[in-house]
mmCIF file of the N, C-alpha and C atoms, coordinates in Angstrom:
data_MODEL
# 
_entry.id   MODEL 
# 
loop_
_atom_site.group_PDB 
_atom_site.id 
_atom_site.type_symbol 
_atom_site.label_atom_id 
_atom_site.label_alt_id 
_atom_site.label_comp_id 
_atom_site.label_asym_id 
_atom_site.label_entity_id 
_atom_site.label_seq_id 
_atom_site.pdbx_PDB_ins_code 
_atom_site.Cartn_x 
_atom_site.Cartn_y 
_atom_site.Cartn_z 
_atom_site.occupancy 
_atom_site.B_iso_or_equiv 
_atom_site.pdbx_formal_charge 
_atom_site.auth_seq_id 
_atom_site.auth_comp_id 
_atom_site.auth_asym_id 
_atom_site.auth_atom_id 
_atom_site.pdbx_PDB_model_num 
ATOM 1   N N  . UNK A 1 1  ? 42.423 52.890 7.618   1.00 0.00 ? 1  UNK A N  1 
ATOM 2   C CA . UNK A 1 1  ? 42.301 53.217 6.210   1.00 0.00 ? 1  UNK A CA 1 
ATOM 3   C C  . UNK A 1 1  ? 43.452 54.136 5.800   1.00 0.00 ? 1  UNK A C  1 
ATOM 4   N N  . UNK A 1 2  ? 43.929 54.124 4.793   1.00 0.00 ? 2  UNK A N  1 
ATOM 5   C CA . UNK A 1 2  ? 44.830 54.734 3.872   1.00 0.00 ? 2  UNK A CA 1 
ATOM 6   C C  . UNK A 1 2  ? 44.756 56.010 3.630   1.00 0.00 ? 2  UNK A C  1 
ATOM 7   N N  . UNK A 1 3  ? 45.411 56.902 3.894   1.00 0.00 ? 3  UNK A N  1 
ATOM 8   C CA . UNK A 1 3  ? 45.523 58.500 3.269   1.00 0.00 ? 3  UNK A CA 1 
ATOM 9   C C  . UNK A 1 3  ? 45.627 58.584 1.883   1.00 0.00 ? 3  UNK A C  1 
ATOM 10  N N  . UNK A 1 4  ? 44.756 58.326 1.100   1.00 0.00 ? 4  UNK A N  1 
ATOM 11  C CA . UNK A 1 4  ? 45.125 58.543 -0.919  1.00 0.00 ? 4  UNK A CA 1 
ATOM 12  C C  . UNK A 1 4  ? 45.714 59.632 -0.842  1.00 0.00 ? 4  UNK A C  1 
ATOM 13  N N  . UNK A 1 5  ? 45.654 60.591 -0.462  1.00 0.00 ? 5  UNK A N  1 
ATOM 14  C CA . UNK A 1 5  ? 46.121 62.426 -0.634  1.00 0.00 ? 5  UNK A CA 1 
ATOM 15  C C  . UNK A 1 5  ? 47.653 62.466 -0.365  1.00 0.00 ? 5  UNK A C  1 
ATOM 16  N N  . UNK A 1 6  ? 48.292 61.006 0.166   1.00 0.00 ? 6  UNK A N  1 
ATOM 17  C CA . UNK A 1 6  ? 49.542 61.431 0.674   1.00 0.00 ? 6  UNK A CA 1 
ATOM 18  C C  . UNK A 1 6  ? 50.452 60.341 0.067   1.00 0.00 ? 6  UNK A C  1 
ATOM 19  N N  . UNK A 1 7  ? 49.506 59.427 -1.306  1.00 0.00 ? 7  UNK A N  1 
ATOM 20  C CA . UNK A 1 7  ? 50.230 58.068 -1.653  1.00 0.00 ? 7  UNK A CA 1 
ATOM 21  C C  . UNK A 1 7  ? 50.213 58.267 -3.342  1.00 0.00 ? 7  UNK A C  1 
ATOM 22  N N  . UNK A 1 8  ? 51.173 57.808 -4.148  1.00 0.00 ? 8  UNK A N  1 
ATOM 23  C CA . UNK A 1 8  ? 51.159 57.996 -5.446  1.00 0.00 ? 8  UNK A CA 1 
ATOM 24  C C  . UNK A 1 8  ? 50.550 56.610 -5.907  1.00 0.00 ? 8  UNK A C  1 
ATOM 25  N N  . UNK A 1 9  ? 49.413 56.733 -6.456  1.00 0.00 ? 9  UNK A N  1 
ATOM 26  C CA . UNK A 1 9  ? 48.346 55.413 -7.237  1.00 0.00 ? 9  UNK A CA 1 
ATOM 27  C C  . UNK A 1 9  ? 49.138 55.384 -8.888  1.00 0.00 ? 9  UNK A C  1 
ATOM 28  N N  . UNK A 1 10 ? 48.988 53.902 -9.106  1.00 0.00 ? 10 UNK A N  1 
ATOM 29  C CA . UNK A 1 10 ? 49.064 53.691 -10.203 1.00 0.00 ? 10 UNK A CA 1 
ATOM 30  C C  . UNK A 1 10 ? 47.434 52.284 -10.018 1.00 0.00 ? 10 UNK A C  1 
ATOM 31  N N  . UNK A 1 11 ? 47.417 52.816 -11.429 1.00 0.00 ? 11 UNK A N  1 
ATOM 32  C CA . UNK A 1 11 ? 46.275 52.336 -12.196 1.00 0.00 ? 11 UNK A CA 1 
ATOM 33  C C  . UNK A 1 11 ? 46.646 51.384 -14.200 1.00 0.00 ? 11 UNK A C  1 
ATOM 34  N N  . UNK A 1 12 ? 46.771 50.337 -13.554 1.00 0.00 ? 12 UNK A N  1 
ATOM 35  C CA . UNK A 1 12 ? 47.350 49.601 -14.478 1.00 0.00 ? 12 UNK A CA 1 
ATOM 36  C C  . UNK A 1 12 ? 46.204 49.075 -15.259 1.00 0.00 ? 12 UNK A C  1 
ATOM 37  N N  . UNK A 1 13 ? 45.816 49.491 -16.846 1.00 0.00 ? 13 UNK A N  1 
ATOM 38  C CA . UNK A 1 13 ? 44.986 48.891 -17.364 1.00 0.00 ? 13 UNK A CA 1 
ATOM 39  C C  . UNK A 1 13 ? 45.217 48.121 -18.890 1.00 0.00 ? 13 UNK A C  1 
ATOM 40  N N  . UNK A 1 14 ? 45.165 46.878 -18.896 1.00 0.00 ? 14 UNK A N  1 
ATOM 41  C CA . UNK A 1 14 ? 45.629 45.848 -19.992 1.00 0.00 ? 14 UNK A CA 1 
ATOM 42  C C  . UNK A 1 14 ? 45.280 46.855 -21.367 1.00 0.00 ? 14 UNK A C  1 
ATOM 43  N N  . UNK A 1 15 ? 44.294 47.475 -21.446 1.00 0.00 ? 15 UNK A N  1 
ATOM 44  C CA . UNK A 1 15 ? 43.631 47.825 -23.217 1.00 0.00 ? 15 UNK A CA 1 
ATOM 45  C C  . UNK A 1 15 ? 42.868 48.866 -22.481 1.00 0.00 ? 15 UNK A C  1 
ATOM 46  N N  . UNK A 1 16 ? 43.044 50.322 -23.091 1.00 0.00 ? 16 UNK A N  1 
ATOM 47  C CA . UNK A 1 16 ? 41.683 51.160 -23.379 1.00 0.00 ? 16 UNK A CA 1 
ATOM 48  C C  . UNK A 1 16 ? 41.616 51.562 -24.318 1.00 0.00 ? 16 UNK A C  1 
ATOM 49  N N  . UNK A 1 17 ? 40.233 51.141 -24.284 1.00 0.00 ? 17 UNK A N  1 
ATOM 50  C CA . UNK A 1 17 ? 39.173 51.550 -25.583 1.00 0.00 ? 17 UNK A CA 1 
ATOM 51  C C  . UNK A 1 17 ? 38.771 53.009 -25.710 1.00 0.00 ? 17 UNK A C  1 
ATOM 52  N N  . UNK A 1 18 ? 38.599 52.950 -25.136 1.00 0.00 ? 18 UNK A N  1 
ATOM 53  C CA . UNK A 1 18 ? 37.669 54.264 -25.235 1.00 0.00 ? 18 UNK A CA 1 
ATOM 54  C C  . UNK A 1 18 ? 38.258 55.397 -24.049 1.00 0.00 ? 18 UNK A C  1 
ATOM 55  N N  . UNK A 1 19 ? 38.649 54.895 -22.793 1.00 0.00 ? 19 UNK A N  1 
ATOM 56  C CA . UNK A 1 19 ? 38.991 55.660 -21.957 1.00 0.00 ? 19 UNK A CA 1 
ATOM 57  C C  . UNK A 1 19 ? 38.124 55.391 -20.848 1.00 0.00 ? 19 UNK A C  1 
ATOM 58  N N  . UNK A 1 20 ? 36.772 55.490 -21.009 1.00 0.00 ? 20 UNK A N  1 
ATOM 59  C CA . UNK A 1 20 ? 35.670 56.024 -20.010 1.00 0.00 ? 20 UNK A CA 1 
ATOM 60  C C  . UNK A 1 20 ? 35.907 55.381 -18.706 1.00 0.00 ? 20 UNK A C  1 
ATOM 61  N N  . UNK A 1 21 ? 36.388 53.581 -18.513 1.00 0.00 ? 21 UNK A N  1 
ATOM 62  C CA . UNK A 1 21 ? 36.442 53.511 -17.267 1.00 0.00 ? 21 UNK A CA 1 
ATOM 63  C C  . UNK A 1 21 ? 37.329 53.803 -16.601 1.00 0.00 ? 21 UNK A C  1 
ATOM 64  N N  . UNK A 1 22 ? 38.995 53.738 -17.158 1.00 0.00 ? 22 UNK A N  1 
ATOM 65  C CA . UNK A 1 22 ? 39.792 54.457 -16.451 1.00 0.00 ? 22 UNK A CA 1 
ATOM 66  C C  . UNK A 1 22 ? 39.542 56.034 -15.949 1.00 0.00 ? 22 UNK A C  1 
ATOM 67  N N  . UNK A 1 23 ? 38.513 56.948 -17.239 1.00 0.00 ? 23 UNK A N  1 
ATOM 68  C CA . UNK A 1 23 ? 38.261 58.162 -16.627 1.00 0.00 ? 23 UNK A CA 1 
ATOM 69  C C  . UNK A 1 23 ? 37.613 57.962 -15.161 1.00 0.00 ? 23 UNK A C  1 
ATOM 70  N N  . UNK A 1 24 ? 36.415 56.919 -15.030 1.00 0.00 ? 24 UNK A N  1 
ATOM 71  C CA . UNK A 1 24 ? 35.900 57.106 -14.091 1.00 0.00 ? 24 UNK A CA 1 
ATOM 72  C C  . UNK A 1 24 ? 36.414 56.341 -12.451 1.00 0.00 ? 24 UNK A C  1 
ATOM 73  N N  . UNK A 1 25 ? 37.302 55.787 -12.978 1.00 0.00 ? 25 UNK A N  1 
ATOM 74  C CA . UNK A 1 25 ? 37.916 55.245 -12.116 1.00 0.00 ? 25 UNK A CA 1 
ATOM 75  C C  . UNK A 1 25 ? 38.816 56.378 -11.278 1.00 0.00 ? 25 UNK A C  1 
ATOM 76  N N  . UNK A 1 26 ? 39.628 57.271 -11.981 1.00 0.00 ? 26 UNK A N  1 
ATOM 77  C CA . UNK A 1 26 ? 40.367 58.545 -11.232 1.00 0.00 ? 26 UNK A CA 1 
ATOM 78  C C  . UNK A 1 26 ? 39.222 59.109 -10.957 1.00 0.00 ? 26 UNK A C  1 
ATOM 79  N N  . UNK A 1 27 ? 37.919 59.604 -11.589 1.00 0.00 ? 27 UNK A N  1 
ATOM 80  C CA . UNK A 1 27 ? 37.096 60.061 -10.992 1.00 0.00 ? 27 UNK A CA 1 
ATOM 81  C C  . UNK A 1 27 ? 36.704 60.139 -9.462  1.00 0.00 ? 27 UNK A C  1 
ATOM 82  N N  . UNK A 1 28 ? 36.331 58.762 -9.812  1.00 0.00 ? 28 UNK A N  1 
ATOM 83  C CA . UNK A 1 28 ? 35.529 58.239 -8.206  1.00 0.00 ? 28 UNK A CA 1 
ATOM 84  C C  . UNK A 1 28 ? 36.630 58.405 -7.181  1.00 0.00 ? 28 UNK A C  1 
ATOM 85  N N  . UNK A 1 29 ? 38.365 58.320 -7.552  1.00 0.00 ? 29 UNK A N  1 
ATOM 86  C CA . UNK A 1 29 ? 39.669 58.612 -6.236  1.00 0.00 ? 29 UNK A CA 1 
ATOM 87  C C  . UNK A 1 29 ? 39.702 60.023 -5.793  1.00 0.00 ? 29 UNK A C  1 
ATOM 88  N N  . UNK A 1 30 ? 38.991 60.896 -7.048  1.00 0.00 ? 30 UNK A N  1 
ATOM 89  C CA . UNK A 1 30 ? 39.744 62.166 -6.929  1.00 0.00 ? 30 UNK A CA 1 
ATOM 90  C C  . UNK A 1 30 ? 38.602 62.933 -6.330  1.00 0.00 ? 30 UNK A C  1 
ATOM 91  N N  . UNK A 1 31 ? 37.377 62.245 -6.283  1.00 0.00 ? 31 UNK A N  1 
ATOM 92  C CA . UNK A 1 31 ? 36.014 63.118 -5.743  1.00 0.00 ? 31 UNK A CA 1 
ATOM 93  C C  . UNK A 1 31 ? 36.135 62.634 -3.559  1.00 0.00 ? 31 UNK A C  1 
ATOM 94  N N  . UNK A 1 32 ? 36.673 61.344 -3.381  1.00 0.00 ? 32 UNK A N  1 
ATOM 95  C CA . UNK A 1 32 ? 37.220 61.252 -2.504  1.00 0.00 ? 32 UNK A CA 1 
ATOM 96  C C  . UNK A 1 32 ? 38.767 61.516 -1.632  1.00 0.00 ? 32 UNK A C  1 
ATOM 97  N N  . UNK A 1 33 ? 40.010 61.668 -2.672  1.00 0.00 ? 33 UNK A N  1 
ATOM 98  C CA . UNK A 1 33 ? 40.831 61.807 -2.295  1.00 0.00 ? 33 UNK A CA 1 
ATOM 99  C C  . UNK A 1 33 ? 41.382 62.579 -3.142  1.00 0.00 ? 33 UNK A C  1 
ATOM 100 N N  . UNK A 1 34 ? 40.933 64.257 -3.231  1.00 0.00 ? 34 UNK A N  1 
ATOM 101 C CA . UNK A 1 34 ? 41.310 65.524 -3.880  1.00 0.00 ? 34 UNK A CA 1 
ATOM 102 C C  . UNK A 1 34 ? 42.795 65.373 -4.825  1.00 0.00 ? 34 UNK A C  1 
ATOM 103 N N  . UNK A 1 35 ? 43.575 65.028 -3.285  1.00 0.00 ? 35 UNK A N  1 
ATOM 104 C CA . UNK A 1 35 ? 45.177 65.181 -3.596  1.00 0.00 ? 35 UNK A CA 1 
ATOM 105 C C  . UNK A 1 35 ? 45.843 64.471 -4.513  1.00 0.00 ? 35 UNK A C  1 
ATOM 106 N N  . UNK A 1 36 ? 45.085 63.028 -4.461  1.00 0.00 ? 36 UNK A N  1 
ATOM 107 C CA . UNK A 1 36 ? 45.479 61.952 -4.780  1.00 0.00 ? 36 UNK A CA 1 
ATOM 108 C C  . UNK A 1 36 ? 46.497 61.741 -6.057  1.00 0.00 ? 36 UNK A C  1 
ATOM 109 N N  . UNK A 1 37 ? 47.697 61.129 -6.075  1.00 0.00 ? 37 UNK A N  1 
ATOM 110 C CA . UNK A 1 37 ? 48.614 61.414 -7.487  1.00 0.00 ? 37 UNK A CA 1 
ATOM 111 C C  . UNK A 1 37 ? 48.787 60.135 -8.227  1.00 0.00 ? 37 UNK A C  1 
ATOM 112 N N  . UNK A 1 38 ? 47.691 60.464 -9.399  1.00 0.00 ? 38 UNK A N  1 
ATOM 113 C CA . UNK A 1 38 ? 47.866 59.195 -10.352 1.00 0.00 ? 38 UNK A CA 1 
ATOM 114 C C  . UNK A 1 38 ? 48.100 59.396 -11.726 1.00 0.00 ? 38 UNK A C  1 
ATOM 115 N N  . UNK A 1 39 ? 48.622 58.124 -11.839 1.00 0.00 ? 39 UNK A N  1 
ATOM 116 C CA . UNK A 1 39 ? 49.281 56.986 -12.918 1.00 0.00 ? 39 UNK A CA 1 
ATOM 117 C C  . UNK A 1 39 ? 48.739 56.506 -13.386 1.00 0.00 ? 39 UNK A C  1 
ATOM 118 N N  . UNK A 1 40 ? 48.708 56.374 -14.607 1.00 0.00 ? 40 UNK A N  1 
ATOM 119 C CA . UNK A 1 40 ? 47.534 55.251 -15.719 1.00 0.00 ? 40 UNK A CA 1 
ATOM 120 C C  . UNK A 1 40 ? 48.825 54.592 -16.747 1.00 0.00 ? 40 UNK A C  1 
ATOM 121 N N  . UNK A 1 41 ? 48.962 53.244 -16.239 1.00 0.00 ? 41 UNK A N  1 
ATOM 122 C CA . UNK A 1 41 ? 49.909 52.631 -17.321 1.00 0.00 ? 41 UNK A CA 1 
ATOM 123 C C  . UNK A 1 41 ? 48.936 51.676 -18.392 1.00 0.00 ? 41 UNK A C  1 
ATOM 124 N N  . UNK A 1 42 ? 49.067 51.628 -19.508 1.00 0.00 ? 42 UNK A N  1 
ATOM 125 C CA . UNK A 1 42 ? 48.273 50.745 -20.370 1.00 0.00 ? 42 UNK A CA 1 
ATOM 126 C C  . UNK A 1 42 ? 49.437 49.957 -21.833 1.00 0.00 ? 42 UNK A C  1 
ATOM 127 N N  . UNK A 1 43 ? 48.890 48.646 -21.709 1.00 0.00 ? 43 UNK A N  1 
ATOM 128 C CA . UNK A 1 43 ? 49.848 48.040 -22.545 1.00 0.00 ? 43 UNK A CA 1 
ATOM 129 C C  . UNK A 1 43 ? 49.263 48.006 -23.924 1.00 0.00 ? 43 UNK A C  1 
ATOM 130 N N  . UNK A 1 44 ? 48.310 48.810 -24.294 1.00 0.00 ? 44 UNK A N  1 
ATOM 131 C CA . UNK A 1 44 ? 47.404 49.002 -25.253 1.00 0.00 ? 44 UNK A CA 1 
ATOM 132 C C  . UNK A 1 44 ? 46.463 50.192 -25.194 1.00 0.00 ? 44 UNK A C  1 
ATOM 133 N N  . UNK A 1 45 ? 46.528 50.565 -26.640 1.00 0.00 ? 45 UNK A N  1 
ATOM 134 C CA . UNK A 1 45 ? 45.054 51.206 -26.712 1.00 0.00 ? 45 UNK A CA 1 
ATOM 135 C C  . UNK A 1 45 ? 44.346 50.791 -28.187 1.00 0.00 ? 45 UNK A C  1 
ATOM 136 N N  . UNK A 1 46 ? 43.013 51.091 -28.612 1.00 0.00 ? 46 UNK A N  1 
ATOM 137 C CA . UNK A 1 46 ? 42.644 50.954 -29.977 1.00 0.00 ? 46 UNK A CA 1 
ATOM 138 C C  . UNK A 1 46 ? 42.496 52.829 -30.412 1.00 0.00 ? 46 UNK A C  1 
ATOM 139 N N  . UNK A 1 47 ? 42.564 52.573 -31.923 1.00 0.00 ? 47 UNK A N  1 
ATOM 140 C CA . UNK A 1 47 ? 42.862 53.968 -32.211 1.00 0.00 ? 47 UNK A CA 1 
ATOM 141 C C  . UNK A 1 47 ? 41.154 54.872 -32.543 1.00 0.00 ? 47 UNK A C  1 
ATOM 142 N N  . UNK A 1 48 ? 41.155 55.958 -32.470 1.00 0.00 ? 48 UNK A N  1 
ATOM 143 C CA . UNK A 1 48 ? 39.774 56.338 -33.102 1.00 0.00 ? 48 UNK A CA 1 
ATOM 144 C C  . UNK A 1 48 ? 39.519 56.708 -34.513 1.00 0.00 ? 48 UNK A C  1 
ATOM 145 N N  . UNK A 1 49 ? 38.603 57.013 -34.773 1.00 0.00 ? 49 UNK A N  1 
ATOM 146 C CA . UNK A 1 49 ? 38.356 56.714 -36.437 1.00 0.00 ? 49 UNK A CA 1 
ATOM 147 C C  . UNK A 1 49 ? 39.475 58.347 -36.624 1.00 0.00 ? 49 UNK A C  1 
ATOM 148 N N  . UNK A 1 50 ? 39.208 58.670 -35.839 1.00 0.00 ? 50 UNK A N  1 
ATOM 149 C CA . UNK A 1 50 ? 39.802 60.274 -36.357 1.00 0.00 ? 50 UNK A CA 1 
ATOM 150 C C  . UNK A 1 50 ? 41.940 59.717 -36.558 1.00 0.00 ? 50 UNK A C  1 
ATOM 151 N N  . UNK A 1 51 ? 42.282 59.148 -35.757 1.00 0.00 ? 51 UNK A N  1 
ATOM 152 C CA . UNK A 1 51 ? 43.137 58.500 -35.403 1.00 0.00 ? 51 UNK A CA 1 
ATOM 153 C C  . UNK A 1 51 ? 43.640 57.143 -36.740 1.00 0.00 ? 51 UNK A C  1 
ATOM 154 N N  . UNK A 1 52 ? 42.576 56.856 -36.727 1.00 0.00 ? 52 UNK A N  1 
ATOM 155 C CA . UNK A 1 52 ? 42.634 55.647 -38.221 1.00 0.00 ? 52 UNK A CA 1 
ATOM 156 C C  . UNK A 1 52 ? 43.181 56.450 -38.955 1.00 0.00 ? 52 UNK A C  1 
ATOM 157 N N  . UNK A 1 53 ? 42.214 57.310 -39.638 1.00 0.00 ? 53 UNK A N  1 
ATOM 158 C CA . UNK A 1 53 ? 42.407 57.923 -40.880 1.00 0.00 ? 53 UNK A CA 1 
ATOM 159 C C  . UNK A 1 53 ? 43.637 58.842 -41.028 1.00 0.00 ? 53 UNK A C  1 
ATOM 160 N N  . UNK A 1 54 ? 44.290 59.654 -39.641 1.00 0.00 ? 54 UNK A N  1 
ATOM 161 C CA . UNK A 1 54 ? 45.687 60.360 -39.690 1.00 0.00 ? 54 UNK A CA 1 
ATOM 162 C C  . UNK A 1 54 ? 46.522 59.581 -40.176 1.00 0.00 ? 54 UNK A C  1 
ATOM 163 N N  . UNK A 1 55 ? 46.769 57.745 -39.759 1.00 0.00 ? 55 UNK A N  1 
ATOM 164 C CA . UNK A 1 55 ? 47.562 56.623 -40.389 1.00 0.00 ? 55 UNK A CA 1 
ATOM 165 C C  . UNK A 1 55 ? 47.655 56.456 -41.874 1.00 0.00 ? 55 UNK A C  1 
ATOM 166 N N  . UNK A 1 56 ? 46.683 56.585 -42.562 1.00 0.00 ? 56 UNK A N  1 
ATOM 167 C CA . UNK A 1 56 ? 46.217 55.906 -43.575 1.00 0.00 ? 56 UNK A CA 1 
ATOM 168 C C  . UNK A 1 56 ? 46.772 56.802 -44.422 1.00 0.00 ? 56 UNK A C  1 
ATOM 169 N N  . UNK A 1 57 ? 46.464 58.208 -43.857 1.00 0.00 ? 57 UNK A N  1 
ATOM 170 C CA . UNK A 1 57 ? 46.523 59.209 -45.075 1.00 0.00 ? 57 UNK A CA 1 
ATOM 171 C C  . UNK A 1 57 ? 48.475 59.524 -45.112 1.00 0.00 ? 57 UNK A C  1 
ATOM 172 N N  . UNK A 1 58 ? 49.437 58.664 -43.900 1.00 0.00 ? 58 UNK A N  1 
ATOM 173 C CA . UNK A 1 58 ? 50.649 59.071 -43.805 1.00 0.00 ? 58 UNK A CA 1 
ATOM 174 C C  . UNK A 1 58 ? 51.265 57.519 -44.689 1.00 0.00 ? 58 UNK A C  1 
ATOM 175 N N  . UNK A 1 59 ? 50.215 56.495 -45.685 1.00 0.00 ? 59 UNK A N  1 
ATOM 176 C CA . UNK A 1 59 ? 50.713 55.526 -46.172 1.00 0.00 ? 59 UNK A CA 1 
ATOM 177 C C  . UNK A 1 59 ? 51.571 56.021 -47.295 1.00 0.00 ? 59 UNK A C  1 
# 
């Protein structure tokens, strides 16, 4: 098995929504592999309403 504590992870996710599974995804590495050094690349996100409305109000 692999040393996570001594390898740099990337975590490639198409769209987050919301966040929560990528949160829990470093979660579950970092409750096992403390050290562990990650990366979250995403080719998307959707915006939040708080996020909408900063747009709207810069029309």
């Amino acid at each position: 098995m692999f040393d996570l504590n001594t390898r740099k992870l990337i975590i490639i996710n198409d769209v987050v929504t919301t966040g929560s599974t990528t949160c829990a995804i470093i979660e579950a590495i970092l409750k096992v592999y403390p050290n562990a050094d990650i990366t979250v690349f995403s080719l998307a996100w959707t915006l939040t309403a708080k996020q909408q409305e900063y747009l709207r109000q810069l029309e």
